[in-house]
C-alpha positions as CSV (number, residue, x, y, z in Angstrom):
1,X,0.0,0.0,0.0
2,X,1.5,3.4,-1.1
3,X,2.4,5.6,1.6
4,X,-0.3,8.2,0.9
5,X,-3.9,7.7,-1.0
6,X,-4.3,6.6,-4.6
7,X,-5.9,9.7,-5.7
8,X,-8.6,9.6,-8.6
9,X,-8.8,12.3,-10.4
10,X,-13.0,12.4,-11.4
11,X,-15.5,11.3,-9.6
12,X,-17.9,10.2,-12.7
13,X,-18.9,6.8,-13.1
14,X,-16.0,4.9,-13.7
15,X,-14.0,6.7,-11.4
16,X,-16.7,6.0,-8.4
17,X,-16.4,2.4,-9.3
18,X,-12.8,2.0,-9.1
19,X,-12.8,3.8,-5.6
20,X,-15.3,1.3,-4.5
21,X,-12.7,-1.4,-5.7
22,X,-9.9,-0.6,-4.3
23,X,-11.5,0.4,-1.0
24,X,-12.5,-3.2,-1.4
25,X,-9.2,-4.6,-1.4
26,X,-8.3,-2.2,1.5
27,X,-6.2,0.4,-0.5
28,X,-6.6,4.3,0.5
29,X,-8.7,6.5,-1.7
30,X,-8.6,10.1,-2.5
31,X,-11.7,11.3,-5.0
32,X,-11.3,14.2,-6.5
33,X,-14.4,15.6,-8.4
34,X,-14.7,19.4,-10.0
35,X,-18.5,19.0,-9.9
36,X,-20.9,19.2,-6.6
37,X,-21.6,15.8,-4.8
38,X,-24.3,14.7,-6.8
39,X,-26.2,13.4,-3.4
40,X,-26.9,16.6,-3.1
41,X,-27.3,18.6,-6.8
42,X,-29.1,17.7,-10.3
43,X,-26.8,17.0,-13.2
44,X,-25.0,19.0,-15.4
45,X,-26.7,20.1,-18.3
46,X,-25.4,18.9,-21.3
47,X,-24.2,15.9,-20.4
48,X,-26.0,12.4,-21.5
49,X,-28.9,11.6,-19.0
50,X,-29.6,8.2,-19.6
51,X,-27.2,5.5,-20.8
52,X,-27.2,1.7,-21.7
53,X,-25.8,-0.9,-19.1
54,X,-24.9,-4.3,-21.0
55,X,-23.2,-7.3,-19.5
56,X,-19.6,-6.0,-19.6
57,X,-20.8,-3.1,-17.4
58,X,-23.0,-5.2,-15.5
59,X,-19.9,-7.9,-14.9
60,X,-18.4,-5.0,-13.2
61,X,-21.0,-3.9,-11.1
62,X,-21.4,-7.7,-9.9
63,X,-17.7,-8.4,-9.6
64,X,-17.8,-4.6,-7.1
65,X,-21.3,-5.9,-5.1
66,X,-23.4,-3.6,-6.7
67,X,-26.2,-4.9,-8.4
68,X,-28.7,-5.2,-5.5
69,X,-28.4,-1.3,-5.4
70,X,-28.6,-0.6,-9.3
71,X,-31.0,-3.1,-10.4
72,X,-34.6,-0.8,-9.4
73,X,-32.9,2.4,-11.4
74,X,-32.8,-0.3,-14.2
75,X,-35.2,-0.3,-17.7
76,X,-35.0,-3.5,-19.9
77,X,-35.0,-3.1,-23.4
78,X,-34.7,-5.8,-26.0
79,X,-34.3,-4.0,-29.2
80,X,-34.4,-1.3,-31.6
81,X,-37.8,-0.1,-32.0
82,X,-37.7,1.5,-35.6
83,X,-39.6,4.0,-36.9
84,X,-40.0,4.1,-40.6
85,X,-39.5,7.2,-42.9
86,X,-43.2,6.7,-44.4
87,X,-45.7,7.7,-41.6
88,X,-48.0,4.7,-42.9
89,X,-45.7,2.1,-41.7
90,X,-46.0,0.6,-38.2
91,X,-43.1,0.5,-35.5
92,X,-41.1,-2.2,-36.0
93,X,-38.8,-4.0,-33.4
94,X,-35.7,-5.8,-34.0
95,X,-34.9,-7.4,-31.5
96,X,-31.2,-7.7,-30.1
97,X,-31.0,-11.1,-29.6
98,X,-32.8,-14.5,-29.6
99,X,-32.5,-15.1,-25.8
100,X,-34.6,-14.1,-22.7
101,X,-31.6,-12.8,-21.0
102,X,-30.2,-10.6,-24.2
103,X,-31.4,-7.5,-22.9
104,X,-29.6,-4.3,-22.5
105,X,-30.8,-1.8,-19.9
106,X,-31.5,1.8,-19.9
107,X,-30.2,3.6,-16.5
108,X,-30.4,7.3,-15.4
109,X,-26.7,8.8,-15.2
110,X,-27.5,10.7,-12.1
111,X,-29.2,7.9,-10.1
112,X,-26.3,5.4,-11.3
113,X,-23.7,8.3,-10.3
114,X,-25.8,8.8,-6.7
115,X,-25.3,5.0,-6.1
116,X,-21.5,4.8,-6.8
117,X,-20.9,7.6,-4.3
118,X,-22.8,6.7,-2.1
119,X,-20.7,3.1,-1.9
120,X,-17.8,4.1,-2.2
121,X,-18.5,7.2,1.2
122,X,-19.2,3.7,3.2
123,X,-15.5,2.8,3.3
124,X,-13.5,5.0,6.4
125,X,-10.1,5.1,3.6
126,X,-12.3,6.9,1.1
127,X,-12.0,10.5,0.8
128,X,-14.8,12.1,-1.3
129,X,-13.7,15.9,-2.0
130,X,-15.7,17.7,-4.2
131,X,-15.8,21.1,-6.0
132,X,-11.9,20.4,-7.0
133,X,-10.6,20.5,-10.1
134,X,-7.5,18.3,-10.8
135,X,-5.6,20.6,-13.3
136,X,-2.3,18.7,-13.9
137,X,-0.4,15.5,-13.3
138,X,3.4,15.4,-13.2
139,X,4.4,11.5,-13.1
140,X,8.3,12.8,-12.7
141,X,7.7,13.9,-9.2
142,X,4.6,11.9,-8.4
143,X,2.8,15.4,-8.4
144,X,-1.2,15.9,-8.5
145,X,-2.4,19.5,-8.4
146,X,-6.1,20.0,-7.1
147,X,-7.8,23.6,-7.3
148,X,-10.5,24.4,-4.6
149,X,-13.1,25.9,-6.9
150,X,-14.8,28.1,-4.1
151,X,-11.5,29.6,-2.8
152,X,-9.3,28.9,-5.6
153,X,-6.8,27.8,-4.1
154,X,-4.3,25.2,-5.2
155,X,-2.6,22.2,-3.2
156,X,-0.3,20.1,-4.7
157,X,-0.1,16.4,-3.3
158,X,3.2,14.7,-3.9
159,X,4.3,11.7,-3.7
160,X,1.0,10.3,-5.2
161,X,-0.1,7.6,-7.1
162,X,-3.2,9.1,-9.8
163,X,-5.1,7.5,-12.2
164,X,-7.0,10.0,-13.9
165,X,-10.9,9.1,-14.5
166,X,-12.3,12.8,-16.0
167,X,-13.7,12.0,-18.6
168,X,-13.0,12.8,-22.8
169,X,-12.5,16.9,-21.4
170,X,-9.6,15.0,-19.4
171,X,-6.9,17.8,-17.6
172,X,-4.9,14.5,-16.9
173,X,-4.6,14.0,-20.2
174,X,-3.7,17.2,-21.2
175,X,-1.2,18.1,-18.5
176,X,0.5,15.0,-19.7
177,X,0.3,16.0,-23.4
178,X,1.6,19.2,-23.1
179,X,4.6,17.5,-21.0
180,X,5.3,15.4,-23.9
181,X,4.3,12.1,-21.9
182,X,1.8,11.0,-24.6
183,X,0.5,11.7,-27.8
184,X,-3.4,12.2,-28.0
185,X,-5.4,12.1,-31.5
186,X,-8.5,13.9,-31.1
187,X,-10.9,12.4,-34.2
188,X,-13.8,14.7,-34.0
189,X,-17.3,13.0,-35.5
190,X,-19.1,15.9,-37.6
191,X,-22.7,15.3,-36.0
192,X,-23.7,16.7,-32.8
193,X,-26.6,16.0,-30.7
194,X,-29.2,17.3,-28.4
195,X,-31.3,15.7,-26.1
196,X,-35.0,16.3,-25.4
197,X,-37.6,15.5,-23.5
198,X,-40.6,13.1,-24.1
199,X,-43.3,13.4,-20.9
200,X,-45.4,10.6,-19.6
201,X,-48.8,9.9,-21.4
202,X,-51.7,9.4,-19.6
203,X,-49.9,8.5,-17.1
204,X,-48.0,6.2,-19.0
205,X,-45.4,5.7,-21.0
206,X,-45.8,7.4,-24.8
207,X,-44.1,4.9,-26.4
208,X,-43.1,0.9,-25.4
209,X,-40.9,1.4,-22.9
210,X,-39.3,-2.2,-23.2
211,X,-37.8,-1.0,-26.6
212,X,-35.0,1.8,-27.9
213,X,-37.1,3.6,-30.1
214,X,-34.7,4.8,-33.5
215,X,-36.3,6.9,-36.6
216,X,-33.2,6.1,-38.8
217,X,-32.9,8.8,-41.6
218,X,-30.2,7.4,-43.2
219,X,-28.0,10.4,-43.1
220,X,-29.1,11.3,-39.3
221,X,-31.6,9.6,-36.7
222,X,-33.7,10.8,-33.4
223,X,-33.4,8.0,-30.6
224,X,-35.0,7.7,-27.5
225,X,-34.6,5.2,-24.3
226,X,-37.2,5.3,-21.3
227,X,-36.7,6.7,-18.1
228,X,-38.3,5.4,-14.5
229,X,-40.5,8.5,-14.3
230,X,-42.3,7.1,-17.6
231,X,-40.8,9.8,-19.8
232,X,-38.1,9.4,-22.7
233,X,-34.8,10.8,-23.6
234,X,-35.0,11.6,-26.9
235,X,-31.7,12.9,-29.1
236,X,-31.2,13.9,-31.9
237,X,-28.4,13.3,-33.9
238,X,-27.5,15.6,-37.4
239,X,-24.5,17.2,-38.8
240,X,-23.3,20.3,-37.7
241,X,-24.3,21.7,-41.0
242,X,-25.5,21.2,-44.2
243,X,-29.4,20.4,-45.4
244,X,-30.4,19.3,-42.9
245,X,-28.1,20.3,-40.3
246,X,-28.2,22.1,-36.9
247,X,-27.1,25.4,-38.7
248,X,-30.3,25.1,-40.3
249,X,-32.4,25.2,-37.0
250,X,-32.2,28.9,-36.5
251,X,-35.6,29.6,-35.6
252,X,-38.9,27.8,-33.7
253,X,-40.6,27.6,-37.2
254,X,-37.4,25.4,-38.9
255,X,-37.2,23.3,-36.0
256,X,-40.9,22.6,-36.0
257,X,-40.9,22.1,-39.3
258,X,-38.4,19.8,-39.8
259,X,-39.6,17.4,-37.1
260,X,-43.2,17.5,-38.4
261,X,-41.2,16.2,-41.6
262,X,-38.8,13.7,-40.5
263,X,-40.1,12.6,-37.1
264,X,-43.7,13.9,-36.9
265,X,-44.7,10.6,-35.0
266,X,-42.0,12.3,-32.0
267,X,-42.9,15.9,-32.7
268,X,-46.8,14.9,-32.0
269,X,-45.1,13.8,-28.3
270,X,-43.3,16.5,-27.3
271,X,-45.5,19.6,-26.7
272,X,-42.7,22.0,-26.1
273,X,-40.4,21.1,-28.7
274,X,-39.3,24.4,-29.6
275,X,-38.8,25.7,-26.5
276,X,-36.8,22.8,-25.2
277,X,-34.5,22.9,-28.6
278,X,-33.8,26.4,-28.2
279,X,-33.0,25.7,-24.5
280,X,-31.0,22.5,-24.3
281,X,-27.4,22.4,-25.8
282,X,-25.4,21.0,-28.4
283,X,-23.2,18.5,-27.7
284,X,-20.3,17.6,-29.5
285,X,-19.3,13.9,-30.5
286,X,-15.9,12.2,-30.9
287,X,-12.9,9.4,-30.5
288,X,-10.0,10.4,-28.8
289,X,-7.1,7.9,-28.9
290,X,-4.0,7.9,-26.5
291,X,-0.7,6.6,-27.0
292,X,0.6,5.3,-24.0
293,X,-2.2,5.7,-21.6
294,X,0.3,5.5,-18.7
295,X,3.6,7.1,-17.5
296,X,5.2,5.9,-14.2
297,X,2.8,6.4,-11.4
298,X,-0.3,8.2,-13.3
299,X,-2.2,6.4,-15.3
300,X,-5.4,7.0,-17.5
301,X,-8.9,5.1,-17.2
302,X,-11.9,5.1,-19.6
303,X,-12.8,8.2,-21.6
304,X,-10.0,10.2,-20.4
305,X,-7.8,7.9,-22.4
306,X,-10.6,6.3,-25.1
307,X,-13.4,7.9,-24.9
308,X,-15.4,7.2,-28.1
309,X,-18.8,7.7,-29.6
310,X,-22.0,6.6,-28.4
311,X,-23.7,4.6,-31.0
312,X,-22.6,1.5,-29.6
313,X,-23.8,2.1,-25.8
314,X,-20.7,1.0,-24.6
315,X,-18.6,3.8,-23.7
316,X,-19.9,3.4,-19.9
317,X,-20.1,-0.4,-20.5
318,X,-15.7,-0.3,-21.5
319,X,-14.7,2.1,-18.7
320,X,-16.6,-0.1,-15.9
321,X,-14.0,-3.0,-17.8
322,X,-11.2,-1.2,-17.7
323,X,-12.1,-0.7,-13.9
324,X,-12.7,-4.8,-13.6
325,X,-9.3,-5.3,-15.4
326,X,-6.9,-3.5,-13.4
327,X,-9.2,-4.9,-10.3
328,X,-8.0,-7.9,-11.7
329,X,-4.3,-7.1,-12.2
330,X,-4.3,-6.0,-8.8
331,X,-5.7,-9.0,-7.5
332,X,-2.7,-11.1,-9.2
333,X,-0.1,-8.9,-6.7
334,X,-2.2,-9.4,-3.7
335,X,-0.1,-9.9,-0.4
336,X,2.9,-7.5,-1.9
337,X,3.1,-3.7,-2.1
338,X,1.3,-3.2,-5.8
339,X,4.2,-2.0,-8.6
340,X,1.8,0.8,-9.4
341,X,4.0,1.8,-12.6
342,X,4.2,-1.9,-13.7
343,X,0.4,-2.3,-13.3
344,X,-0.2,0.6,-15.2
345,X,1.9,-0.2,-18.1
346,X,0.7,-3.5,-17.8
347,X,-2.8,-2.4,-18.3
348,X,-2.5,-0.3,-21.2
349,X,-1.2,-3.4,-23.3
350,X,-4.0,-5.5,-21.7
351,X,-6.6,-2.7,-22.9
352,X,-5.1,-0.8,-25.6
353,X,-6.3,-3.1,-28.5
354,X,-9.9,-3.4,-27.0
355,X,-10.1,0.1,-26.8
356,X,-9.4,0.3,-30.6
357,X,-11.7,-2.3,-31.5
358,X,-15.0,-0.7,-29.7
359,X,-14.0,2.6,-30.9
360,X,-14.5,1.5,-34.3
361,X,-17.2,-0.4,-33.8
362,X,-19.2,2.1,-32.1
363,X,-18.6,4.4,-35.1
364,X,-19.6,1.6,-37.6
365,X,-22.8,0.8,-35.0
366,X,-23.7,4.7,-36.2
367,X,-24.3,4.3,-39.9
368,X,-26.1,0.9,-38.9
369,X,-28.9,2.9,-36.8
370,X,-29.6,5.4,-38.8
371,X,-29.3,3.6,-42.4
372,X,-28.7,0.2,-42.5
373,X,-31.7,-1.0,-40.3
374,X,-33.7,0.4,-43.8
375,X,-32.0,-2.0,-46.1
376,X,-33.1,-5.5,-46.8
377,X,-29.5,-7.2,-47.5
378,X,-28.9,-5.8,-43.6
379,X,-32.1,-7.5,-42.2
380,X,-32.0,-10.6,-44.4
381,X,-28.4,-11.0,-43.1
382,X,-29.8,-10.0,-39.7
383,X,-32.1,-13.4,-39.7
384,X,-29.3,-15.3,-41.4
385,X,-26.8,-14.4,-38.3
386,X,-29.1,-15.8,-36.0
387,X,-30.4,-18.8,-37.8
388,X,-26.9,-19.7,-37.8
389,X,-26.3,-18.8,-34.3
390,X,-29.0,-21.2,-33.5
391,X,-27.5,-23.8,-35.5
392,X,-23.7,-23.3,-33.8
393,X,-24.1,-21.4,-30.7
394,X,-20.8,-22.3,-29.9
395,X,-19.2,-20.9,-32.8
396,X,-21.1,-18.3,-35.0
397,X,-22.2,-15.4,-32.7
398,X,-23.8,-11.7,-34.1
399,X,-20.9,-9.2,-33.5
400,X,-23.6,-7.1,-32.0
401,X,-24.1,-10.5,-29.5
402,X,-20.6,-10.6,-28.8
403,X,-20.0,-7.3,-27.7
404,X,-23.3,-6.5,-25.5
405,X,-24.0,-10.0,-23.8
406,X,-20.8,-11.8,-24.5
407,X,-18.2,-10.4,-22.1
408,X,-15.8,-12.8,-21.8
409,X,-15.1,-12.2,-25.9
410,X,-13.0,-9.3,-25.9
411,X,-13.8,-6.4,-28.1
412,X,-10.9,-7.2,-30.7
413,X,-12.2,-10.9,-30.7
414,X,-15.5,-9.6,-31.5
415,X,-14.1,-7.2,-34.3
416,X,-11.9,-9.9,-36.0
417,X,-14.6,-12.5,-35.5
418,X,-17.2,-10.2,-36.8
419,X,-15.2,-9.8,-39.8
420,X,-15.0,-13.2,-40.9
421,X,-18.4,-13.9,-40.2
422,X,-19.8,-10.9,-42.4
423,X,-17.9,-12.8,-45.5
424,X,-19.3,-15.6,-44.8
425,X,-22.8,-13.9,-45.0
426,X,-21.5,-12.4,-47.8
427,X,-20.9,-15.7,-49.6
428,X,-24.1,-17.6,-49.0
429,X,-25.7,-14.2,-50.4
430,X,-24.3,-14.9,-53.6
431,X,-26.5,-18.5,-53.3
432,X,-29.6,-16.9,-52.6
433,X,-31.7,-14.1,-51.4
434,X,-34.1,-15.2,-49.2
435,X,-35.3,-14.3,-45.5
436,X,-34.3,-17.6,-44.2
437,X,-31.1,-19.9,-45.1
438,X,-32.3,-23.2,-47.5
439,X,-30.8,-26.3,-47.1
440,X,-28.4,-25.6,-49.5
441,X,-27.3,-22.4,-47.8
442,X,-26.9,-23.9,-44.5
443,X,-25.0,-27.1,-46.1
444,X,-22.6,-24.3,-47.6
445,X,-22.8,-22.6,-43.9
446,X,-21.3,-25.5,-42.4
447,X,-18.6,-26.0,-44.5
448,X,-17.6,-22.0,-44.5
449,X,-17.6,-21.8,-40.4
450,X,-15.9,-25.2,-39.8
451,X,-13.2,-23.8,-42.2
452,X,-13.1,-19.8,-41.2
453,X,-14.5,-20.2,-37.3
């Protein structure tokens, strides 16, 4: 055990959850978090409200004792509900997977935020400090410097061990940049988003609530996941500009009217929609890639060294694994002093390749939501993958499978696996196009995945 704290630098979700573990194995914990303690204050705006919990993230929680306390702030939802572009067409839902248990679960960042904290204040070595800003790193000195933002006054702790957890904004990450420690690629996405709100109807839900409801637009899409209060979280994501684009919604009438042309089914459920469009921000979207994601004893966790788009729900779902895997690493040194600059570098190996994989995955994930669930080579090859999933559990999985309810296939195993399966999909289309696999197909099927897989 070090001589003074391990201090995390963010007191988001994945850095919550890695205080909880460590206190666990009886190691010191300083929190650090610029924002209020959220036991007591609302979010921020601007920041997502709800996210998607699948089993990597759900491994976590179980593997920290969690679950008992997450599970009622918990929504089940077992696919994509899409809505069409023609307003004759009914809601369709595609389900996720073939299985009772392939679910993935829409959860309230605040509530999941208030539960983290509130575990991790239980342990006496835990020191929650809010309303301090970590500014800068220096892993040449073991230096962490911490702003007090009602005073603003600075302290400097020495001699410390930080992994920094805050976020894709990281100031970890950039003190260490701008030291030269690491080289950070900042791959900015050219769509924004902004999030709006759907209220109960009737004192009910507005829309199935068991469901993530897409209008795919092929160029852009609205989305919306349920909340516990019966209301939705609807976003909206569009380029920054162009036709359409958010440039383009200057005014109440061309926001109006562009919902009334591309999601009027949505537009008929939010009463205020102007109001809350020229009231709620724009948020940007992006991947940020870090090369190395440690130096000696500072090391970076989750979005402040991947972060990557949404479109994949996993961005929650691979920080609470990161958390798991150096939990892990850890537990291999137990009984000795942990080599905290051996662990880190130790981790970022482990991880590094993951991290790639889901980051492009999760961008690929986008142009399949709001385009490819329209195309009928996608959803015949949709009913193929599972068909042949039936027919080899063991051995032909959906990518989309693997990553959200598989997760002891890591993400590059999913990517490369993925790959190879997509060909062969590929190759019986070249047989024939029909919903379901002949005999033929599936006689070809065999031979490609006892070859390939």
């Amino acid at each position: 055990m070090p001589e003074q704290p391990v201090n995390i630098a963010g007191g988001g979700l994945a850095g919550a959850l890695l205080a909880v573990l460590l206190a666990r194995r009886g190691i010191a914990v300083r929190l650090f978090e610029r924002r209020p303690d959220p036991r007591d204050h609302a979010a921020d705006a601007g920041r997502s409200i709800n996210l998607a919990l699948a089993a990597r993230g759900i491994r976590a929680l179980e593997h920290a004792g969690l679950m008992e306390q997450i599970r009622p702030v918990m929504l089940p939802m077992r696919g994509r509900m899409i809505h069409e572009p023609h307003a004759t067409a009914p809601p369709r839902l595609l389900a996720y997977g073939q299985r009772d248990s392939e679910v993935i679960y829409s959860i309230g960042r605040a509530a999941l935020n208030r539960v983290l904290i509130e575990a991790a204040a239980q342990y006496p070595h835990v020191q929650l400090r809010f309303d301090a800003t970590c500014t800068a790193a220096d892993p040449a000195r073991g230096g962490l410097t911490v702003m007090d933002n009602r005073t603003g006054a600075l302290s400097v702790y020495t001699a410390a061990v930080t992994i920094g957890t805050d976020g894709a904004g990281s100031a970890i990450r950039a003190s260490l940049a701008r030291a030269g420690h690491l080289i950070v690629t900042d791959l900015p996405l050219e769509h924004d988003y902004k999030e709006l709100h759907i209220p109960p109807r009737d004192d009910g839900y507005a829309l199935d609530p068991n469901a993530l409801h897409v209008w795919p637009r092929h160029g852009y899409m609205l989305i919306a996941l349920p909340n516990p209060d019966r209301s939705f979280t609807a976003t909206l994501f569009l380029p920054q500009s162009g036709d359409p684009g958010f440039n383009t919604l200057h005014s109440d009438c061309a926001v109006q009217d562009f919902f009334q042309r591309e999601f009027a089914s949505a537009a008929a459920l939010i009463p205020d929609l102007a109001a809350q469009f020229r009231a709620h921000p724009q948020g940007h979207l992006g991947t940020i890639r870090t090369e190395p994601w440690a130096r000696g004893p500072v090391l970076l966790l989750g979005d402040a060294a991947h972060a990557i788009v949404p479109f994949h729900g996993q961005g929650m779902n691979a920080a609470f694994e990161d958390c798991a895997v150096l939990d892990s690493m850890l537990e291999r040194d137990a009984g000795a002093a942990p080599d905290w600059p051996a662990i880190f570098a130790g981790f970022y190996a482990a991880r590094r390749h993951d991290a790639d994989a889901i980051a492009q995955m999760a961008l690929e994930n986008y142009a399949e939501m709001r385009s490819a669930v329209l195309d009928e080579r996608f959803l015949r090859h949709k009913a193929w993958a599972l068909q042949l999933e039936r027919q080899y559990p063991e051995r032909f999985i959906p990518r989309y499978a693997m990553v959200m309810f598989h997760p002891e296939i890591s993400y590059s195993e999913a990517l490369r696996r993925g790959a190879v399966q997509q060909q062969i999909l590929d190759v019986l289309d070249e047989d024939a196009a029909s919903p379901s696999l002949s005999a033929t197909q599936l006689a070809h099927a065999e031979l490609l995945i006892a070859a390939r897989l």
